[in-house]
C-alpha positions in Angstrom: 0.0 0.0 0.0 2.8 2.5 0.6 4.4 1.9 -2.7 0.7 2.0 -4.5 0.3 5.6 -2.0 4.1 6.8 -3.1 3.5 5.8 -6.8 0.6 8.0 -6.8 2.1 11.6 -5.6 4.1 11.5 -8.3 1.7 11.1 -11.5 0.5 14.2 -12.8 -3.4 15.1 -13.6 -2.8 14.2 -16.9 -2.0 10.6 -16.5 -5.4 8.9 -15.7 -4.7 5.4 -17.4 -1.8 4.9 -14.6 -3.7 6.3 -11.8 -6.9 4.2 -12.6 -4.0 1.1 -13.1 -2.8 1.8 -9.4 -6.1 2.2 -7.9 -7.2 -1.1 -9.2 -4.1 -2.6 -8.2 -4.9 -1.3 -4.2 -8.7 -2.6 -4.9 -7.2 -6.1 -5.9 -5.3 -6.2 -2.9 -7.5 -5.1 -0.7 -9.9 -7.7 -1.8 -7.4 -10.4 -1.5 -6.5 -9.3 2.2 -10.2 -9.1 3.0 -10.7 -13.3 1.6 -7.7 -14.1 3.7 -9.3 -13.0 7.1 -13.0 -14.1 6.1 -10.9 -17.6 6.0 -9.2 -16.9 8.9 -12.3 -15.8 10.8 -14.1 -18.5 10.0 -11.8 -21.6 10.3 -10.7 -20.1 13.9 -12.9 -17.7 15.7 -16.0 -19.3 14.5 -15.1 -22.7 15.8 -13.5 -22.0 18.6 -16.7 -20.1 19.5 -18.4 -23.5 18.6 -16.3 -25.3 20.6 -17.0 -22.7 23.7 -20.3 -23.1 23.5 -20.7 -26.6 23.0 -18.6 -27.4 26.4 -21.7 -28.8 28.2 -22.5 -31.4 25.7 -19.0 -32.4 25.1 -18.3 -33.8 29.0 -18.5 -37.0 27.3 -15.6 -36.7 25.3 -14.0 -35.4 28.2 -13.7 -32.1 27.0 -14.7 -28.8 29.3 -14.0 -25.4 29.7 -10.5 -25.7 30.9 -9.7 -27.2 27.9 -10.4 -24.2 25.9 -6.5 -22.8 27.0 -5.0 -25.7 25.2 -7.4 -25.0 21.9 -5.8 -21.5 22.2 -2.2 -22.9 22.8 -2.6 -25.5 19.9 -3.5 -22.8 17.5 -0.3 -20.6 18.3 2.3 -23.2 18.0 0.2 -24.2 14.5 0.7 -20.5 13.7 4.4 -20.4 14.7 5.3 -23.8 13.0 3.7 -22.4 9.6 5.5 -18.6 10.2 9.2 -20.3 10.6 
């Protein structure tokens, strides 16, 4: 986004093909950003909310609410393992 920003202080007025080309460009990644955390949001917070709420009828699987912390811990070392 910087680039796209610093790109577009120095075309003139007269040059609306590129501007139009760099605004599409920010759109494209905007959008692309935007499908990434709708993924995000709903293979994590949305089932971890499930799996919050569901705590009571889970007891049989021997699963409760102090197993949430673990959920949370098995996520970030996923998350670290895929960043490195």
């Amino acid at each position: 986004m910087i680039f796209f920003n610093w790109q577009l202080s120095g075309i003139s007025a007269e040059n609306i093909l590129m501007h139009s080309l760099f605004v599409m460009l920010q759109l494209v990644e905007m959008l692309s950003q935007m499908q990434v955390l709708a993924l995000l949001h709903i293979s994590i917070c949305i089932t971890t909310r499930g799996l919050a709420g569901y705590c009571q009828e889970l007891k049989d699987a021997d699963f409760g609410v102090f197993d949430m912390n673990h959920t949370v811990d098995l996520i970030e070392t996923t998350f670290n393992v895929t960043n490195s």
